[in-house]
N, C-alpha and C positions, 0 to 999 in steps of 0.2 A: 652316220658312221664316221669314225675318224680317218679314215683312206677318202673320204666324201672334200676334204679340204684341199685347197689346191696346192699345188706340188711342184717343182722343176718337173717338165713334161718337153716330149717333143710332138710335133705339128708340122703338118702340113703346109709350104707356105705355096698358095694357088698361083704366085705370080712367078719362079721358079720352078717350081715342079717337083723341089726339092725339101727332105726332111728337113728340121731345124729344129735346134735344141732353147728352150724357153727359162728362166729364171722361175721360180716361183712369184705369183703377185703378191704372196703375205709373205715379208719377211722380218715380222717379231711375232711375239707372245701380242702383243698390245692391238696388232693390227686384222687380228684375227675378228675384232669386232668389227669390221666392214662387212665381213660376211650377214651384219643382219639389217645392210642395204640394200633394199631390193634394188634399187637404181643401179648402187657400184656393181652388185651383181650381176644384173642384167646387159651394164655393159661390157663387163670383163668375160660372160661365157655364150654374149646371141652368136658370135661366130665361130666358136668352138663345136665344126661338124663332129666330130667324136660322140659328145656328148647328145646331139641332136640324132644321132644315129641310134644312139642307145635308147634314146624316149623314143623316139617313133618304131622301132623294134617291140617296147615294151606295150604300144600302146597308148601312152601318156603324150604324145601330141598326134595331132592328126594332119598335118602338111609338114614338109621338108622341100626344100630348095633343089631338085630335081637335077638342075643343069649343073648344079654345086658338087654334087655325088658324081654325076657322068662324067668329071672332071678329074676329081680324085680317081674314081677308076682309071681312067686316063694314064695319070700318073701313074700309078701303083701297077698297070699292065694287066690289069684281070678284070673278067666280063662281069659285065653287070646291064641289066635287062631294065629300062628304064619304061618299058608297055607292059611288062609283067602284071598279073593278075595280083599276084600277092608280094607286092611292092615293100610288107613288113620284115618277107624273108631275104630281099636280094636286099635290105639295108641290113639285116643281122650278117649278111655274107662278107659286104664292103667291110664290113664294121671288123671282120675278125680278121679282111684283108690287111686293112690299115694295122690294124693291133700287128699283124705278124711282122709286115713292114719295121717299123717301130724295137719291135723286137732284135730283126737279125740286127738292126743298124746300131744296138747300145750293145747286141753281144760281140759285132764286131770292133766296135769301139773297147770295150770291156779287152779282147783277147789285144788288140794293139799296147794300149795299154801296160800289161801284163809285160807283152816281150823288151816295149822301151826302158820297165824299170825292172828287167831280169828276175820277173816271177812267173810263178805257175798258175796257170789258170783249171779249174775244175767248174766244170757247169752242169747242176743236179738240173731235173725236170721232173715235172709232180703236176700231175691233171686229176686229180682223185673222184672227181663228177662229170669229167666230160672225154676226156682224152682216153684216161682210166677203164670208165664203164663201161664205149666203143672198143676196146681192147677186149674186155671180159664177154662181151656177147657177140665176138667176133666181125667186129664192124670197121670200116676205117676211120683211123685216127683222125681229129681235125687239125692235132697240131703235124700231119707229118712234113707240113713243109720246112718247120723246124727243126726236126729229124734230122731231114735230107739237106738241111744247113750246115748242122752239125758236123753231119758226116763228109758232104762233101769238100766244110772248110778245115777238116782234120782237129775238130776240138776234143778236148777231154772233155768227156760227159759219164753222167750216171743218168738212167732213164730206169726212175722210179716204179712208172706206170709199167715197163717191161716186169719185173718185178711181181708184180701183183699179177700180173699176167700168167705167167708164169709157175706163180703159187697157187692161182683158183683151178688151174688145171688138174691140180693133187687132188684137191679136193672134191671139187665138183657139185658145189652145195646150188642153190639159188643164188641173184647175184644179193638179194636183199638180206637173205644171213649173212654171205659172203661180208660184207659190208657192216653187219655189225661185228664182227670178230676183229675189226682193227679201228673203228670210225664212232664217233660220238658228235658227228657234226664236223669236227677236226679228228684229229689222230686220239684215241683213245690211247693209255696208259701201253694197251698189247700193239697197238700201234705205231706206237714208238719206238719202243723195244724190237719190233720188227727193220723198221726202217735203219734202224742205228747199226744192228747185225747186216743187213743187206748193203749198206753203204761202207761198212768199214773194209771191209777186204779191197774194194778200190782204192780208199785212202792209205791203206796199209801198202800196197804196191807202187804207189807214185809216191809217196814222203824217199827221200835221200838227204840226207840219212834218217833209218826205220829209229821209231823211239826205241827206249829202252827193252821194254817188254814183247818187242815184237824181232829183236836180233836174236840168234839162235847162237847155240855152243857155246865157247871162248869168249868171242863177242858181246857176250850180254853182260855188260857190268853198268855200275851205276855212275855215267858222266855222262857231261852234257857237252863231248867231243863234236861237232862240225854247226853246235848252234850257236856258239858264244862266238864273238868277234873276235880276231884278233888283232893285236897292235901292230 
């Protein structure tokens, strides 16, 4: 798949303790033909625990580096059970550890960002298979420590999955019809159309100044008063 190719990404580095932000290793059109080196390959992703995290979760390797994982737990401050009988589920756990890690650290980044060059930041959130479905069959969320990120570092959010939550309550079908009324795999046509309504009234409240069509009375005329620059 094309999200399979390598990326600027950030990692773990085990000798600080500390995230760190990474370049992509293909950086042309042209170079993308390494990828059918098994060699360059092999040496560009044998230490990329992410990745080894994800195959031995999936099943697709069957040893992982043990002291390696005990170590990122470590870092990261969250338990992990290294005599565990099922040693696939406490790597799926680390694995979404890490991922949230990674997470707050590019939305913190992201929100700095924002205030140094005097913009607004909005941060949507969409789990529509996982986060989502624990939502609709009243289960806890896996992303809530991103939630409580959110919330505790005062961002502007839309939380999508609230939303659907929300709506299957009206209804109260099964979650598998549920599910075909907006989903096609992705967002089906009434899915989107859902989503766009659900999301605009947030955006319509934070824009300063409201477009045109969203100013009331007197105020609604046709300029483009506080968006053009002036000399």
């Amino acid at each position: 798949m094309f999200h399979g190719n390598f990326w600027a990404n950030i990692e773990m580095n085990f000798e600080s303790g500390l995230l760190e932000e990474h370049d992509s290793r293909i950086q042309s059109r042209a170079e993308l033909s390494k990828m059918t080196d098994a060699n360059w390959m092999y040496k560009n992703l044998k230490d990329d625990i992410a990745l080894q995290l994800y195959l031995y979760k999936q099943g697709k390797i069957s040893d992982i580096d043990v002291k390696k994982l005990k170590k990122l737990a470590e870092y990261l401050e969250v338990e992990f059970n290294s005599n565990s009988d099922n040693m696939r589920e406490e790597a799926e756990k680390l694995l979404d550890s890490y991922a949230y890690a990674a997470t707050r650290y590019i939305l913190q980044k992201s929100k700095d960002f924002a205030h140094k060059k005097s913009k607004k930041l909005m941060v949507v959130i969409f789990d529509p298979y996982t986060a989502m479905k624990q939502l609709l069959e009243g289960e806890p969320r896996i992303d809530q420590e991103i939630v409580d990120f959110l919330n505790e570092n005062e961002f502007n959010y839309f939380d999508m999955n609230e939303v659907h939550d929300e709506d299957y309550k009206q209804f109260k079908p099964d979650i598998d019809a549920y599910y075909e009324r907006y989903f096609i795999g992705h967002y089906s046509p009434v899915g989107n159309h859902f989503f766009a309504y659900s999301l605009a009234p947030k955006i319509v409240k934070w824009l300063n100044p409201k477009s045109v069509g969203y100013l009331k009375g007197e105020k609604q005329n046709i300029n483009f008063d506080g968006y053009l620059e002036q000399d």
